[in-house]
C-alpha positions as CSV (number, residue, x, y, z in Angstrom):
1,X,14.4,47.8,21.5
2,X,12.5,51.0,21.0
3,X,12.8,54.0,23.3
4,X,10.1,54.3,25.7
5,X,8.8,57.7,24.5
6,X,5.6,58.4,25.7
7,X,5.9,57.1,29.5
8,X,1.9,57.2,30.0
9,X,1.5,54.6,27.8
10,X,4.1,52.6,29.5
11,X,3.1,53.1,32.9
12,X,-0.8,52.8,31.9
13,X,0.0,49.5,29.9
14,X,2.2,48.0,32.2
15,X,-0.9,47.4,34.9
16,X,-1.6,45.5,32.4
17,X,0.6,42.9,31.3
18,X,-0.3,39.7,33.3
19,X,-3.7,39.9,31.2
20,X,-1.9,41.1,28.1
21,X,0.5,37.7,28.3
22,X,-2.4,35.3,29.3
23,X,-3.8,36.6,25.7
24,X,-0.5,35.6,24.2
25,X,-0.9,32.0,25.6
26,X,-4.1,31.5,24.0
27,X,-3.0,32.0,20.4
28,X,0.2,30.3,20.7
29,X,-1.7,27.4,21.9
30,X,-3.5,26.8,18.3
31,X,0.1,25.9,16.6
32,X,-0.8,22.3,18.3
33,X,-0.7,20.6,14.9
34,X,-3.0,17.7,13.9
35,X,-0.5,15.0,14.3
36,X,-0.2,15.9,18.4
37,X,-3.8,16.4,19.0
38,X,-4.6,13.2,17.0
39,X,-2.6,10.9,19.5
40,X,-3.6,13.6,22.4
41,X,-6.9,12.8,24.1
42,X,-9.7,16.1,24.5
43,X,-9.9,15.7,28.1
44,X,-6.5,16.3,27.9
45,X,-6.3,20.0,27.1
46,X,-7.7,22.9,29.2
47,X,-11.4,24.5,28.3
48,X,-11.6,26.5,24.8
49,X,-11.9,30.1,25.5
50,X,-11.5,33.0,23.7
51,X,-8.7,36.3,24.3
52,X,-9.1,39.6,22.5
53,X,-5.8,42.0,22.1
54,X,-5.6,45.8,21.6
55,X,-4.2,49.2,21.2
56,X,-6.4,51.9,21.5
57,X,-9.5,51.5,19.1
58,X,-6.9,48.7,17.0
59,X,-8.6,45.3,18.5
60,X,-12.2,46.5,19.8
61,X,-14.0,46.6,16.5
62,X,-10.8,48.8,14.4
63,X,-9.0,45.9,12.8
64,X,-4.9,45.7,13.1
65,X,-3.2,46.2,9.7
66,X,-1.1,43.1,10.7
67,X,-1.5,40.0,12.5
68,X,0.0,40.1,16.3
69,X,2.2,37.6,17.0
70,X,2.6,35.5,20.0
71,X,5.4,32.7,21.4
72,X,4.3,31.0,24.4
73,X,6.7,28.9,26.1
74,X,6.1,25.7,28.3
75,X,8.8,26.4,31.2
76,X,8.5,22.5,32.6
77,X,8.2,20.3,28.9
78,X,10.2,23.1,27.3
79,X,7.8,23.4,24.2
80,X,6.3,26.2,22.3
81,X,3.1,27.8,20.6
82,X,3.4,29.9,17.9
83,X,0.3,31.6,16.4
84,X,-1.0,34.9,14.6
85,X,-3.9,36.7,15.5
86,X,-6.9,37.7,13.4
87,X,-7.6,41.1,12.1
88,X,-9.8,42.5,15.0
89,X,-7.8,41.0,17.7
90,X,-9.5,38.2,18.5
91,X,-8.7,34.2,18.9
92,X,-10.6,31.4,19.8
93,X,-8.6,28.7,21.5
94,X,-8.7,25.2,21.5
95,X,-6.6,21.9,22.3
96,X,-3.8,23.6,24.2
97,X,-1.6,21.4,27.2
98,X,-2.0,22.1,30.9
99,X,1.3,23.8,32.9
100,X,3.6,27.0,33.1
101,X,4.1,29.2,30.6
102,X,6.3,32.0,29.5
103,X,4.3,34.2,26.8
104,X,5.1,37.0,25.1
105,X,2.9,39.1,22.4
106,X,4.7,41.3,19.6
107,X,3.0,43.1,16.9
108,X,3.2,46.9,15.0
109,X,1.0,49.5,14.1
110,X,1.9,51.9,10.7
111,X,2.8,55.6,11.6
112,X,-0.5,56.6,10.4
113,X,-2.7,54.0,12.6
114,X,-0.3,55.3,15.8
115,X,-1.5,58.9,14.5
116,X,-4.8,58.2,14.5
117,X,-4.8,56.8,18.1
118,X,-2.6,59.8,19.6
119,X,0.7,58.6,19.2
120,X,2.9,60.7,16.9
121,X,6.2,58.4,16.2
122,X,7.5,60.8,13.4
123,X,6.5,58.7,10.7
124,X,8.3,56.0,12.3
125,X,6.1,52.0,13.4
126,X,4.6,51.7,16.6
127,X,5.8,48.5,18.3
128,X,3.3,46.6,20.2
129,X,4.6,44.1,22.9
130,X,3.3,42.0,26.2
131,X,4.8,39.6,28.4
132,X,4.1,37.1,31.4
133,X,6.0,34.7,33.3
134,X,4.3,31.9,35.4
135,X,1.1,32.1,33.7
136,X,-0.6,28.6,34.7
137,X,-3.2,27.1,32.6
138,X,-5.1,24.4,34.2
139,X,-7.6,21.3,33.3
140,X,-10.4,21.9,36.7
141,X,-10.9,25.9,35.6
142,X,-11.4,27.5,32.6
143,X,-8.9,31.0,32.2
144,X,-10.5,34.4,33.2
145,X,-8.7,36.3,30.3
146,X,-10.2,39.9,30.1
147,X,-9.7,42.0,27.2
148,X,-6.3,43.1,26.8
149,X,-3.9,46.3,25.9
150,X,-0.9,46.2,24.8
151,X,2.7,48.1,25.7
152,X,3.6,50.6,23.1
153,X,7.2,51.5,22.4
154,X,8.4,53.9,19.5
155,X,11.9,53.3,17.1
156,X,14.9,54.1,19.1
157,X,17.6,56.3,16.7
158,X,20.6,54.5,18.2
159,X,20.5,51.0,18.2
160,X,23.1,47.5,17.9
161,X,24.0,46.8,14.8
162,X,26.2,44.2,15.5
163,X,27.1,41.9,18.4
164,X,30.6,39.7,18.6
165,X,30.5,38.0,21.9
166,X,31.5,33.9,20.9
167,X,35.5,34.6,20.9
168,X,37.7,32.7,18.1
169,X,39.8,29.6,18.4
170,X,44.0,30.4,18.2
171,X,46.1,28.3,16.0
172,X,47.1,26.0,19.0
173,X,43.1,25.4,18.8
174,X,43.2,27.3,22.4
175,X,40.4,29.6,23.3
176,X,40.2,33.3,22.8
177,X,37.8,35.8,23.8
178,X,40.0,39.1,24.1
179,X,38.3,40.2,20.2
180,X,35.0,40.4,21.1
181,X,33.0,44.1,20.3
182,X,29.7,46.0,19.8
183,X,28.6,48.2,17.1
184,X,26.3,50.7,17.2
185,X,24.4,52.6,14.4
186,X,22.6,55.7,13.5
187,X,19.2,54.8,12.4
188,X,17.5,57.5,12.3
189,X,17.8,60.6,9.5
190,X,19.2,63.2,12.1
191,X,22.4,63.6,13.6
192,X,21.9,61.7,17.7
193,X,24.3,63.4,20.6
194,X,25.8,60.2,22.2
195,X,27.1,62.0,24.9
196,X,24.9,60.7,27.7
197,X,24.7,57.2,26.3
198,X,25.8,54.0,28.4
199,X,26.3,50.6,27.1
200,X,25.8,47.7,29.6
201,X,25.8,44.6,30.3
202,X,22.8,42.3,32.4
203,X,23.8,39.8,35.3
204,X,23.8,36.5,34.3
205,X,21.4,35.1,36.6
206,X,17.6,35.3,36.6
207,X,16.6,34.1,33.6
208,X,13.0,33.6,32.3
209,X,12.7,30.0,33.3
210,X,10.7,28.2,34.8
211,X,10.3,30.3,38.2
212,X,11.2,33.6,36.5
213,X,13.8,35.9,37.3
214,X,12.8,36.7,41.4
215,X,14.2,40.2,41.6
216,X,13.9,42.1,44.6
217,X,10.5,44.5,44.2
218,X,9.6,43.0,41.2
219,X,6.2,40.8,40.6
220,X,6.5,37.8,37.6
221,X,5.2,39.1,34.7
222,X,5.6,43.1,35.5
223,X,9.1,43.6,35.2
224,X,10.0,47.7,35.4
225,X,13.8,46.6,35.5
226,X,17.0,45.8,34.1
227,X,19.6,44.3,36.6
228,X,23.2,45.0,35.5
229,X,26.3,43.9,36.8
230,X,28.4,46.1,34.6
231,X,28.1,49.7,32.8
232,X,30.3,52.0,30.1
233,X,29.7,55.1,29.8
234,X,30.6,55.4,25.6
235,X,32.0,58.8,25.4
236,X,33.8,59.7,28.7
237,X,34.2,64.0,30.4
238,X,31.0,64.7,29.2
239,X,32.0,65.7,25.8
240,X,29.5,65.6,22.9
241,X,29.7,62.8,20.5
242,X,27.3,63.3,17.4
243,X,26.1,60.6,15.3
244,X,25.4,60.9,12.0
245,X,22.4,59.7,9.8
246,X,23.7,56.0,8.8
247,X,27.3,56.2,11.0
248,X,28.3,53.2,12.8
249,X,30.7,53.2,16.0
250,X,32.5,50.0,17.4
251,X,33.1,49.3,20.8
252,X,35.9,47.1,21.5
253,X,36.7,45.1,24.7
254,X,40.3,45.3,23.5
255,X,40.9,47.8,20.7
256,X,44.1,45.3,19.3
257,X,44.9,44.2,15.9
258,X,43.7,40.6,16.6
259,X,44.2,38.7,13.2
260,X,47.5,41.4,12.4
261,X,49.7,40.3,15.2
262,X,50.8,36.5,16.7
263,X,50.7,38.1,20.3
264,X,47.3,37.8,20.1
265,X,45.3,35.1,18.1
266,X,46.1,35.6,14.0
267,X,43.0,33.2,13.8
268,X,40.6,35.6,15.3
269,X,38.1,36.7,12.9
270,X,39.2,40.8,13.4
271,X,41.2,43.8,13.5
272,X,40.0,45.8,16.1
273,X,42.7,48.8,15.8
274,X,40.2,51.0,14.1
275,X,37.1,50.6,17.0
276,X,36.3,54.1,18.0
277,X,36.1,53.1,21.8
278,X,37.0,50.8,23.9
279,X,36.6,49.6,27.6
280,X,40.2,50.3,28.5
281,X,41.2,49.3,32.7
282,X,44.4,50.7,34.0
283,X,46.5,47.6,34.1
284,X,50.0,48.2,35.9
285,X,51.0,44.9,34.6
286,X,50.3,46.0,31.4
287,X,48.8,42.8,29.8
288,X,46.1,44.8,28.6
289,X,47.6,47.6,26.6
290,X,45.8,51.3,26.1
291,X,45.0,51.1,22.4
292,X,44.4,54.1,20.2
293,X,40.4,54.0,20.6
294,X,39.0,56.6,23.2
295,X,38.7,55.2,26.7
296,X,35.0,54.7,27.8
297,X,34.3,55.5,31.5
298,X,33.7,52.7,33.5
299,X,30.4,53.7,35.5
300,X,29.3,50.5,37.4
301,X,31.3,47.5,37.9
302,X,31.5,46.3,41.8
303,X,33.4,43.0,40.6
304,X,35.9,44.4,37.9
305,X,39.0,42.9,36.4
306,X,41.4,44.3,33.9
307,X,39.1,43.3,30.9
308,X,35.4,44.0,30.5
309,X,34.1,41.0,27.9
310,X,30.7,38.9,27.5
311,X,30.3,35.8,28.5
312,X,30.5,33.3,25.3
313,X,27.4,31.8,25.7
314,X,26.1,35.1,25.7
315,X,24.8,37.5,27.6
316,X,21.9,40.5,27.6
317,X,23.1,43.7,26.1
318,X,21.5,47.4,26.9
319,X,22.2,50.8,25.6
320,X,20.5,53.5,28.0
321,X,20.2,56.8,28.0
322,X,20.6,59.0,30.9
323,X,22.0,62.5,32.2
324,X,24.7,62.3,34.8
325,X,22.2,62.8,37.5
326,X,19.5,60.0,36.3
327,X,22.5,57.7,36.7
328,X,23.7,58.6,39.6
329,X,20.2,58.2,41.4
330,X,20.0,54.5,39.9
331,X,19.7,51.9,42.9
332,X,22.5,49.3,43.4
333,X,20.9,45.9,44.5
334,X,22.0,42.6,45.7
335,X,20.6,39.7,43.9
336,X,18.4,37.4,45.5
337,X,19.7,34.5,47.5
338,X,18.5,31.9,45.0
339,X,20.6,33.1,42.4
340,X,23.9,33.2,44.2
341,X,26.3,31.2,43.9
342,X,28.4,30.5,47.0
343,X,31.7,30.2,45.0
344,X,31.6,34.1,44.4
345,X,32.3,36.8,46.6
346,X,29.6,39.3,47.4
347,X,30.6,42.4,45.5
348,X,29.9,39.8,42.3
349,X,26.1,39.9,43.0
350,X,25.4,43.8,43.1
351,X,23.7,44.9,40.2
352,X,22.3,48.6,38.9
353,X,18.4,48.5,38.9
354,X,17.8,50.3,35.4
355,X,13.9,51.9,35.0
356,X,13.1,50.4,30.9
357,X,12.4,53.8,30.5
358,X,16.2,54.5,30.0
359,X,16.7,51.4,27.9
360,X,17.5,53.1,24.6
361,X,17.9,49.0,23.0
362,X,18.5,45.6,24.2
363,X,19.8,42.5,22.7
364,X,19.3,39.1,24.7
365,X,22.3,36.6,23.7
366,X,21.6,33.3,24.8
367,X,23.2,29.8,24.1
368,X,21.6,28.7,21.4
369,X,17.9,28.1,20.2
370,X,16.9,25.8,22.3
371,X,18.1,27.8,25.8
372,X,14.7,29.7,25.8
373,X,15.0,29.4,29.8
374,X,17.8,31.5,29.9
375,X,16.6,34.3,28.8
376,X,17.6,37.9,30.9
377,X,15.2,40.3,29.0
378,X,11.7,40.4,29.6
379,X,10.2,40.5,26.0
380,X,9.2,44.7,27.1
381,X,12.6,45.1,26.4
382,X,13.1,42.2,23.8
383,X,10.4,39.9,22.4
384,X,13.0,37.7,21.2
385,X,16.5,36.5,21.7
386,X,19.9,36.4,19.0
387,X,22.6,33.9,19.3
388,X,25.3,32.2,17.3
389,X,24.2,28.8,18.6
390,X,28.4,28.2,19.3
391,X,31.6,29.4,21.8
392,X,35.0,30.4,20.3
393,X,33.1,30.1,16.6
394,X,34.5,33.5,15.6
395,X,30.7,34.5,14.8
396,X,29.1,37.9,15.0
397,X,25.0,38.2,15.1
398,X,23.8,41.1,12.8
399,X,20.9,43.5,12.8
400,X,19.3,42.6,9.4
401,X,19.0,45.4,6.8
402,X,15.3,46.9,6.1
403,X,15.8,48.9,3.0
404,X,18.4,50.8,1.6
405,X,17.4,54.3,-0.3
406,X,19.4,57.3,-1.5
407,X,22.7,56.1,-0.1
408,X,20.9,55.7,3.6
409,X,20.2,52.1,5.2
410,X,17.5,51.5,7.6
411,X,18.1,48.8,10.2
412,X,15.8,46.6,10.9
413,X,14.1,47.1,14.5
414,X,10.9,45.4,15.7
415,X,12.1,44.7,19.3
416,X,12.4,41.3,18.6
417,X,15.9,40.4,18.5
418,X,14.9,36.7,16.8
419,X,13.3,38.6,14.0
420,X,15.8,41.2,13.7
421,X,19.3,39.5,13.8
422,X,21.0,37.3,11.3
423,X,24.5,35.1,12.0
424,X,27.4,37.0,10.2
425,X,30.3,35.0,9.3
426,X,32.2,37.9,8.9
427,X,32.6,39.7,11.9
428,X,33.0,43.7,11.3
429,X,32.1,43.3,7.4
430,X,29.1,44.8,5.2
């Protein structure tokens, strides 16, 4: 996820979005291959009609450098359209299905077209995204899809680099989820204060599916928040904590030698006795012992135990960055209702409500491919999802590398976590 940097473009574009998202369906829909449409009757599919996309002058007569690409997601059938758009912006749409869709529109502009347009991103891409939930497409009317601008969101410095959230199987083929961490890297070319950074954790309710996630405030398809049931601050008393160009730092639920010792699971894929922090919880039983790493401060966690850990079918991941003061004024909520569950008690359903203009990065973890429904993030904050597609698999997901020059290694970051994540067998190696 990039940081929002220039808020005026996010608040401007976000007025935006339900428009910006019906675009997205209309390319998407042209991925209906000639096999379908062949044993699919004409009268079947909603009017042709055409969508333009842009940023700026980029899509209104300026032509995009690259293609924008769009997923749009049937939320009842559970199918998708995937398309690219022209050059100027512009599709033409034809022989796409009736029904609800999820849509989301990703694309990029080079630092010197985001120059040219007023957005300096010290020589870094302009990510372009949009987004809609509940966007219904019908045979008896034809869409009213104005033109369209996008969200813009500049490179974040800090960002995930690597995600370990399945757990590992013991030798007793038992289950073990104690090993799981985060990393997070340096990828920009100064030196980043990590003082006021926070790493959390979404609830796991309210996915993108078929209704989309009903949050209190919030309208489908203009999502300003992130709900989350659990928060870290990484570097506890306020002391600074600098980065440097290309340095990673792992966070461990449980800073323990794993694979080094049979108290814990000597199958796990990891020796977390190294991680740099962990998300340590005065135990008086002392299951969970204080390890070496430096204690993160727990800042939000209404339903805590003695062990902060994903879920391992995966969860939605945030860094955010805020002073002392910004977090403080955050609002706690209560979900909705409809996404309680009557098992739990009620602390379990209060949540921080997060303004994505503090989101620093976000990582949606879901199931596995197919669990598109479940998805936390609205694509503002991640276009795409990662996933290891397995529980207790003792599998990592990886930010992919970009380039590699003079000794310094560029991540790959395009706000799209599909795009930008790879499965590591090697949990914690290079």
């Amino acid at each position: 996820m990039k940081g929002f940097g220039n808020i005026g473009i996010w608040n401007q574009a976000r007025a935006m979005l339900h428009g910006c998202a019906l675009a997205a369906a209309v390319m998407s829909a042209l991925l209906l291959g000639g096999c379908f449409r062949d044993e699919v009757p004409s009268s079947q599919f909603v009017s042709d009609f055409e969508m333009r996309f842009s940023y700026g002058e980029f899509g209104n007569g300026r032509p995009f450098s690259t293609p924008l690409s769009v997923l749009m997601t049937n939320t009842t059938e559970q199918f998708s359209y995937s398309l690219e758009s022209g050059a100027d912006g512009v599709v033409a749409v034809s022989g796409i299905m009736p029904g609800q869709y999820t849509v989301t529109v990703s694309g990029s502009l080079t630092a010197e077209e985001a120059a040219s347009v007023g957005t300096d991103t010290d020589g870094e891409p302009l990510y372009l995204s949009g987004f809609i939930s509940g966007l219904g497409l019908h045979l008896e009317a034809a869409p009213q899809l104005p033109e369209t601008r996008l969200i813009a969101a500049s490179a974040s410095p800090v960002i995930f680099k690597e995600l370990y959230y399945s757990g590992s199987t013991t030798p007793n083929n038992g289950s073990y989820r104690n090993d799981t961490f985060f990393s997070i890297y340096n990828n920009s070319s100064k030196p980043q204060d990590i003082g006021n950074l926070y790493i959390g954790m979404n609830e796991f309710y309210g996915g993108l599916g078929e209704a989309g996630p009903l949050w209190p405030g919030e309208e489908a398809g203009n999502y300003t928040h992130a709900y989350l049931k659990s928060v870290w601050k990484i570097v506890s008393g306020g002391k600074p904590f600098v980065m440097q160009p290309g340095q990673t730092a792992v966070i461990a639920t449980m800073a323990a030698p794993h694979n080094k010792d049979a108290a814990y699971n000597l199958n796990s894929p990891v020796d977390l006795s190294g991680a740099d922090f962990e998300a340590y919880v005065n135990d008086p039983e002392n299951k969970y012992p204080d390890f070496d790493a430096a204690n993160m401060e727990m800042s939000f966690w209404p339903d805590y135990g003695y062990l902060w850990r994903p879920s391992v079918f995966g969860q939605g991941m945030v860094l955010l960055k805020a002073t002392p003061e910004e977090f403080a004024s955050f609002e706690r909520v209560t979900l909705p209702e409809t996404f309680q569950d009557p098992f739990e008690d009620e602390e379990y359903w209060n949540c921080l409500k997060v303004p994505y203009d503090h989101v620093v990065d976000a990582v949606d973890l879901i199931q596995n491919e197919t669990a598109t429904g479940t998805k936390r993030f609205s694509p503002v904050l991640d276009a795409g999802f990662a996933t290891v597609a397995r529980t207790y698999a003792g599998l990592s997901v990886r930010r992919k590398v970009l380039s590699s020059t003079d000794g310094r290694v560029r991540l790959q970051d395009t706000n799209n976590s599909t795009a930008d994540f790879e499965i590591n067998e090697k949990p914690l190696s290079e």
